[in-house]
Every structure is written in C-alpha cells, then in structure tokens.
C-alpha positions in Angstrom: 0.0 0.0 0.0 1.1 3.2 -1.2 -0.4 6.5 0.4 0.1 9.9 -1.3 0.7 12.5 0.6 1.0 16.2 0.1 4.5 17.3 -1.5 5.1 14.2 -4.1 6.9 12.1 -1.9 6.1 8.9 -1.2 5.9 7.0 2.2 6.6 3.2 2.1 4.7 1.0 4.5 7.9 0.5 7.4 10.1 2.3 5.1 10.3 0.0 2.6 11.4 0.1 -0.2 12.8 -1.6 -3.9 16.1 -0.3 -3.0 16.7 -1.5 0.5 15.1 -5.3 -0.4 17.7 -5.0 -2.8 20.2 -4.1 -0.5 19.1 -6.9 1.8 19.0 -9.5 -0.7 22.8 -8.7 -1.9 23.5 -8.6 2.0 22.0 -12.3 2.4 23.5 -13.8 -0.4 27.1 -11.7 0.3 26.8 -13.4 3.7 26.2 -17.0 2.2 28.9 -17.0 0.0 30.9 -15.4 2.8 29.8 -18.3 5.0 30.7 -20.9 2.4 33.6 -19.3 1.5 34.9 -19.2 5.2 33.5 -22.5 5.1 35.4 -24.0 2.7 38.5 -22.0 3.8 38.4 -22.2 8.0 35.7 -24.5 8.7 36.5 -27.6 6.4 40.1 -27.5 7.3 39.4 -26.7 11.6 36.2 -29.8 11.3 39.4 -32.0 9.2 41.6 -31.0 12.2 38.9 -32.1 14.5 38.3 -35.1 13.0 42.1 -36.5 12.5 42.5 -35.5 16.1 39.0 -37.5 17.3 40.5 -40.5 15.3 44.0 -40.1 16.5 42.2 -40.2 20.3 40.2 -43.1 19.7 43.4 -44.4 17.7 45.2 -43.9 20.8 42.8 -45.1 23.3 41.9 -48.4 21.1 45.6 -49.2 21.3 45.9 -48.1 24.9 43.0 -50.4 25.6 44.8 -53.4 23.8 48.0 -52.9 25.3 46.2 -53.2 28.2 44.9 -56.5 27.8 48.3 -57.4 26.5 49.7 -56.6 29.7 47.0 -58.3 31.8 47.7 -61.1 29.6 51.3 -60.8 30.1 51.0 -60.4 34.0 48.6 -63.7 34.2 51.3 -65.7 32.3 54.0 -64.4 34.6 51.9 -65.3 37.4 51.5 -68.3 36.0 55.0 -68.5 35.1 56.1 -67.5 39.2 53.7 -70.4 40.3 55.1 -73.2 37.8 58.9 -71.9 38.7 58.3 -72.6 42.1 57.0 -75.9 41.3 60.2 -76.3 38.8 62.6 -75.2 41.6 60.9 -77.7 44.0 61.3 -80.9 41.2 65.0 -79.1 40.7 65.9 -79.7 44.2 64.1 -82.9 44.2 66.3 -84.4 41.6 69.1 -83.0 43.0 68.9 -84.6 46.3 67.8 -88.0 44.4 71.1 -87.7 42.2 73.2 -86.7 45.7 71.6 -90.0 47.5 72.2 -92.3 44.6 76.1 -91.1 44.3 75.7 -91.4 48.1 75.0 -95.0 47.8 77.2 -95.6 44.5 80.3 -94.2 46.8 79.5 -96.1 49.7 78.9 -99.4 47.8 82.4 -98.3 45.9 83.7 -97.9 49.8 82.8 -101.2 50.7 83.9 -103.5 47.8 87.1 -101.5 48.0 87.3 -102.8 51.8 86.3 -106.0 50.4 89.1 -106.3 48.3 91.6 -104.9 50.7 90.3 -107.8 53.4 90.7 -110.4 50.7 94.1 -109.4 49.9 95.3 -108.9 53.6 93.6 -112.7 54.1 95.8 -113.7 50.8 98.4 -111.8 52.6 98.5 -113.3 56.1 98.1 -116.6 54.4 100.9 -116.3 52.3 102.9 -115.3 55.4 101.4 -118.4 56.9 102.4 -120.3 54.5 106.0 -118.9 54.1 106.1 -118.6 58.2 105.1 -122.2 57.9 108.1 -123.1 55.8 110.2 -121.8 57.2 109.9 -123.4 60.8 109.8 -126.3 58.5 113.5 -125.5 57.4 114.7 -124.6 60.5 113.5 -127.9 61.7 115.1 -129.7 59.1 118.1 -127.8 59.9 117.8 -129.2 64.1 117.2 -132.6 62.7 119.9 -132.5 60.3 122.3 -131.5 63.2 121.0 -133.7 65.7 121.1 -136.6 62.8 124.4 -135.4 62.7 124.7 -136.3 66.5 123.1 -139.0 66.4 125.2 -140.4 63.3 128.3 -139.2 65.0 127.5 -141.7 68.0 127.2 -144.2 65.3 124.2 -145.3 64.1 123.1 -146.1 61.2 121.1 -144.6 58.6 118.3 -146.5 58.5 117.8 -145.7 62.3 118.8 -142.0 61.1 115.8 -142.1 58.5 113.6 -143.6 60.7 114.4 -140.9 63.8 113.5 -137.9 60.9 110.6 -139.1 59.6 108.8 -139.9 62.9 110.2 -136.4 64.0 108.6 -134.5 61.0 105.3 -136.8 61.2 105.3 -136.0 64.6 105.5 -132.1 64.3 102.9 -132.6 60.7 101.0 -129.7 59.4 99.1 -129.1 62.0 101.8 -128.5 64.7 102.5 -125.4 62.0 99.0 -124.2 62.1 98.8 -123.2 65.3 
C-alpha cells in the first residue's frame, strides 16, 4: 500500500522500499557466499583437524586399551609362570637330592667293595705269610734234625735208624703242629 501525501513524496509502509530489499538481498547472499567461503576456507580445514584428532584419540585409546589387555595377559602368564617356577625349583631340588643319595650310595657301595678287596688281599696276605712262616719253621726244623742226625750219626748209628728218627720227627711235628 502506497499513500500519497501532500509534497510528491512517497511513504513506504515500514520504510520500505525496492532499494533496500535490494540491498538486503545482496546482503544475504554476500553473507552466504561469505559463510561458504569461510566454510570452505576455516571450517572444512578446523572440522578435518577435529576429525584427524578425534581418530587419532580413539586411535590412541583403542591401542591403549589393547596394550592393556596385553599386559593383563602378560601379567597372568608371569603369574603363571612364578607359580610353575616354584613348582620347577621344588622338582629341581628334588632331583638333586635323588642324584646326591644315589652317588651317596654308589660311593658307599664303591667304599665297601674296596674294603672288600683290601680284606681279601690282607687274608691272601696273612696266608701267604702263613704259608711262608710255615716253611720256614719247617726249614729250621730240618736244619735241628739235620744236626742232631748229625749227632746222632756221630754216635754211630746207622742210617736206617737216622731215616727212621726224621721221619717220625717231621710226622710228629705234621701240618698241624704249623697251624697253630
């Protein structure tokens, strides 16, 4: 609505008018291609930003999550690993002793056929010295008889008596007499 006043100018309904819808149309689109500009300029770049930084987090924290059950993983099979070494260490010790009582017994048994032996031989020993002992009283007793055989011969008997008077001495006198 137009109203015609007195003086030929004319009043606009809120003052408007072609030139300032013009104006404000120019404005709005100015300011959308201002805002898309800027958009495509600061906006687009600062939201890119954003974004690579949200992914980086949730990068970070996805990895942070599965080192983390890595590690509990790790941690129960250490735990694990503590329980089964004391287990280990127990068998360890175990054996050991076993091995330290067999060579225990091996060096003992060693210890007594080694006294075995050395009984065996001082018996071979003391019966060789027996033996040789044995002889030699026999000897020495040949040796009285052959002097008193010479005694006897030198009061004249004879042999046959001489013969006789030795082997009734040495049968006399016999193994036995040497045993004792």
């Amino acid at each position: 609505m137009i109203l015609l006043t007195e003086g030929a100018s004319l009043n606009y309904l809120f003052d408007l008018n072609w030139q300032l819808i013009a104006d404000a149309s120019l404005m709005i689109v100015a300011v959308f291609v201002l805002f898309l500009v800027m958009s495509a300029l600061l906006f687009n770049p600062a939201r890119n930003l954003l974004n690579s930084r949200r992914d980086k987090i949730r990068g970070e924290l996805e990895t942070a999550a599965a080192e983390l059950e890595e590690a509990k993983a790790l941690k129960e099979e250490y735990e694990t690993k503590l329980k089964d070494i004391d287990k280990e260490a127990e068998s360890i010790l175990s054996e050991a002793r076993k091995k330290a009582l067999k060579n225990e017994n091996m060096i003992v048994a060693q210890a007594k056929e080694e006294a075995a032996r050395i009984l065996d031989r001082a018996k071979v020993e003391a019966d060789l010295e027996k033996q040789k002992l044995s002889d030699d009283v026999k000897k020495e007793i040949i040796a009285v008889a052959s002097v008193m055989a010479g005694k006897i011969v030198a009061a004249s008997i004879d042999t046959t008596v001489q013969d006789k008077l030795i082997d009734d001495t040495l049968k006399e006198m016999g193994d036995k007499t040497w045993l004792k």
